[in-house]
TIKOLRO-319156 format. One record per residue: residue in one letter; chain; x, y, z of N, C-alpha, C in turn. Coordinates in steps of 0.001 Angstrom, whole numbers. Layout:
BEGIN
[rec 'A', 'A', [X, Y, Z], [X, Y, Z], [X, Y, Z]]
...
This chain:
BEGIN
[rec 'X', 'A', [84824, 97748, 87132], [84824, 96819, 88236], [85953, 97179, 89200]]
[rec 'X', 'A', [85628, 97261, 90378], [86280, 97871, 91578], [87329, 96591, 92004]]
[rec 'X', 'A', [89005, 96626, 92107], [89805, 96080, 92630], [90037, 95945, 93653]]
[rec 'X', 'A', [89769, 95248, 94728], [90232, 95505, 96453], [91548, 95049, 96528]]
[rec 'X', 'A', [92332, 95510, 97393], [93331, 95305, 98026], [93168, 94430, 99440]]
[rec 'X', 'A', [93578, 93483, 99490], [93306, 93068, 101406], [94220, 92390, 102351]]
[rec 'X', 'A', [94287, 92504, 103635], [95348, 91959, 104442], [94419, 90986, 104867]]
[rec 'X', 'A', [94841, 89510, 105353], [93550, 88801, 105858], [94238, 88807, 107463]]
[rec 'X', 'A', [93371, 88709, 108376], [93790, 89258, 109409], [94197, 87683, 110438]]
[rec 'X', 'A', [94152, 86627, 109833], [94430, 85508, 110521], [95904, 85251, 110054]]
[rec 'X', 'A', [96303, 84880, 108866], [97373, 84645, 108353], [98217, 85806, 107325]]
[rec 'X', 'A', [97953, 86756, 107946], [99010, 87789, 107291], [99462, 88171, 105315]]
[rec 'X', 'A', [98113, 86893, 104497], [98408, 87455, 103161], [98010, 88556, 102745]]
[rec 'X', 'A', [98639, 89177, 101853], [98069, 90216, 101049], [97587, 89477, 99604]]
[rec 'X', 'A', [96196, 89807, 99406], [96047, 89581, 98117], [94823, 90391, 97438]]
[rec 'X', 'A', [94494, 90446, 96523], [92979, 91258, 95092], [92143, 90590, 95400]]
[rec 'X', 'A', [91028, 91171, 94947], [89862, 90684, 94894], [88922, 92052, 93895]]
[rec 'X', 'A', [88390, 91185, 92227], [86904, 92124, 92646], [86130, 92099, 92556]]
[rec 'X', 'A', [85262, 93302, 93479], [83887, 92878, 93691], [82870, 93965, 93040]]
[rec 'X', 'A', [82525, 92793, 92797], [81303, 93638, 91528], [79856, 93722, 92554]]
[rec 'X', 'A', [79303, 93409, 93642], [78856, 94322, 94680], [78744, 93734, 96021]]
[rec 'X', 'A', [78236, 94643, 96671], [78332, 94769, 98102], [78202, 93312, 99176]]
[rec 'X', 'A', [77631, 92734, 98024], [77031, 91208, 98323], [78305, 89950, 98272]]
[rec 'X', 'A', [79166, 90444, 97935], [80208, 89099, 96615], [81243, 88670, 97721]]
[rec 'X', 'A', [81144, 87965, 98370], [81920, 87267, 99463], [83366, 87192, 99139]]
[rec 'X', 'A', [84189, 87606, 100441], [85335, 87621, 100482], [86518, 87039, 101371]]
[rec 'X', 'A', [87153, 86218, 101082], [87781, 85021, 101427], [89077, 85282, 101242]]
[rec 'X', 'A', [90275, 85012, 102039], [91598, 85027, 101779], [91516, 83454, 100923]]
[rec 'X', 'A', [92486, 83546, 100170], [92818, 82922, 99246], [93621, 81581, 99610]]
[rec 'X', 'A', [94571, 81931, 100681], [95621, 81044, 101691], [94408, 80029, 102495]]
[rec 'X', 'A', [94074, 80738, 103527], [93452, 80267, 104633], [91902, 80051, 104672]]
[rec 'X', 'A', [91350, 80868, 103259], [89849, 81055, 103394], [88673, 81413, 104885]]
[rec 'X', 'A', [90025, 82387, 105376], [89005, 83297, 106444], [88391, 84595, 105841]]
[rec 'X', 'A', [87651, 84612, 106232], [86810, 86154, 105671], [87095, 87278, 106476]]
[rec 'X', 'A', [88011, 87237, 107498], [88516, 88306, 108303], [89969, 89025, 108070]]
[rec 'X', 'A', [89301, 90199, 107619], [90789, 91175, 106341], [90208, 92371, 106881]]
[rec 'X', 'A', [91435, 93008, 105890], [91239, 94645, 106590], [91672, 95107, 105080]]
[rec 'X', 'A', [90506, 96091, 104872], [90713, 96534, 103349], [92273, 97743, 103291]]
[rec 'X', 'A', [93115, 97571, 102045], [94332, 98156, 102629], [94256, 99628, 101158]]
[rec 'X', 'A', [94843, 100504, 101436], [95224, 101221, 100630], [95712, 100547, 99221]]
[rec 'X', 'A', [94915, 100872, 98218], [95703, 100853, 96794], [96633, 101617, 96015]]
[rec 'X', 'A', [97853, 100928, 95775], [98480, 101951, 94816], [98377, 101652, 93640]]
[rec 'X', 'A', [98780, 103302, 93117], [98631, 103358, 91433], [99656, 104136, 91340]]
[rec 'X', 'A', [99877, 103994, 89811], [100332, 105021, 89479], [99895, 105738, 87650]]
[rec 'X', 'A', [99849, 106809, 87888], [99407, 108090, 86983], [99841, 107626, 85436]]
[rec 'X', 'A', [99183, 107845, 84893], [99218, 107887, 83112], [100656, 108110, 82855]]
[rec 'X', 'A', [101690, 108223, 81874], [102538, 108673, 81504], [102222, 109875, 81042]]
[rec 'X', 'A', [103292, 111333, 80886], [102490, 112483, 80277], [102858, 112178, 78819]]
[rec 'X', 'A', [101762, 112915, 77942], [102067, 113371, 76953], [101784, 111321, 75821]]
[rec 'X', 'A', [101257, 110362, 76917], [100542, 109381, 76535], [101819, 108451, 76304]]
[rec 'X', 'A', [102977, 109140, 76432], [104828, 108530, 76341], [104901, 107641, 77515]]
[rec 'X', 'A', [105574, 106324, 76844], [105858, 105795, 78470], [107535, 106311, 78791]]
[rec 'X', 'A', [107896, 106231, 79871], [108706, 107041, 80994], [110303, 106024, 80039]]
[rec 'X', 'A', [111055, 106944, 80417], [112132, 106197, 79189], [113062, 105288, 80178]]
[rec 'X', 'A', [112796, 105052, 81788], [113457, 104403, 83132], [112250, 102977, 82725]]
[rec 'X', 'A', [111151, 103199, 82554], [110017, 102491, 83329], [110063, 101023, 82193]]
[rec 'X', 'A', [111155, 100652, 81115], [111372, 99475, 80263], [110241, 99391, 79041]]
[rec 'X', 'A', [109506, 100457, 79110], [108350, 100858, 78429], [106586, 100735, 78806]]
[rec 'X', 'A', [106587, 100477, 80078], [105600, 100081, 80610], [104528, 101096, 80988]]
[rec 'X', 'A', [105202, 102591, 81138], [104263, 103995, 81910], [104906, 103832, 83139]]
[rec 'X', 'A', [105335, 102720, 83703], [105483, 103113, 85542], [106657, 102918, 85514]]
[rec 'X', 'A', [107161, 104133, 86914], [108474, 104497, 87054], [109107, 103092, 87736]]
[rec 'X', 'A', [110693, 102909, 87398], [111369, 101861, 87784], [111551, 101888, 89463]]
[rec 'X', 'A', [111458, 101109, 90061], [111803, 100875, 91730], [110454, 101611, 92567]]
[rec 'X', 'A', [110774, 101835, 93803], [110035, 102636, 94681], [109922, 103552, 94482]]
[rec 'X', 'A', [110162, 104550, 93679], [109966, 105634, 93382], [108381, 105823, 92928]]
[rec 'X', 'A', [107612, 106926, 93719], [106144, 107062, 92807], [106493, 108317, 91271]]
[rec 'X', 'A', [107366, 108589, 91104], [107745, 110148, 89784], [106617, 110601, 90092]]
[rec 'X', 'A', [106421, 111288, 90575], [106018, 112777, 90993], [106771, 113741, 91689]]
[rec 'X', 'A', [107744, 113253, 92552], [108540, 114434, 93354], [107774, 114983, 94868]]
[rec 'X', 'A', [106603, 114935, 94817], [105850, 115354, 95956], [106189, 114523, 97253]]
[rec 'X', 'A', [106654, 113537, 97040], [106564, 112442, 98204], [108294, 112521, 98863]]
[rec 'X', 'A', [109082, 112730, 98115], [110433, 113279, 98589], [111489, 112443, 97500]]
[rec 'X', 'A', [111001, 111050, 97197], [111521, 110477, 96336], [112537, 110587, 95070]]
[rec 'X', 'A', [112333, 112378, 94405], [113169, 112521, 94047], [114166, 113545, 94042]]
């Protein structure tokens, strides 16, 4: 089941939603306008080696803003 991300475009929340299909009405949660703008999702990557990250309190995800990968400049 697919997670959306959304900005609602009247009152500025960010909040989830998911929709299991194309049909499944979508409503800010605050204001209950249906006018949003679907936003980029973040994730982040498996731990390697199935270890969680020895920063991340044991969770898999790295502590702060950081994405741990290095590609992004972060580290």
């Amino acid at each position: 089941m697919p997670i959306y991300e959304y900005l609602c475009d009247d009152c500025g929340a960010r909040y989830e939603q998911i929709v299991l299909s194309k049909s499944t009405k979508v409503a800010c949660p605050k204001c209950a306008s249906e006018r949003r703008t679907l936003q980029l999702s973040v994730f982040s990557p498996p731990a390697k080696n199935g270890s969680a990250d020895a920063s991340s309190g044991g969770n898999g995800m790295a502590a702060g803003p950081c994405c741990g990968m290095g590609g992004c400049g972060c580290n």
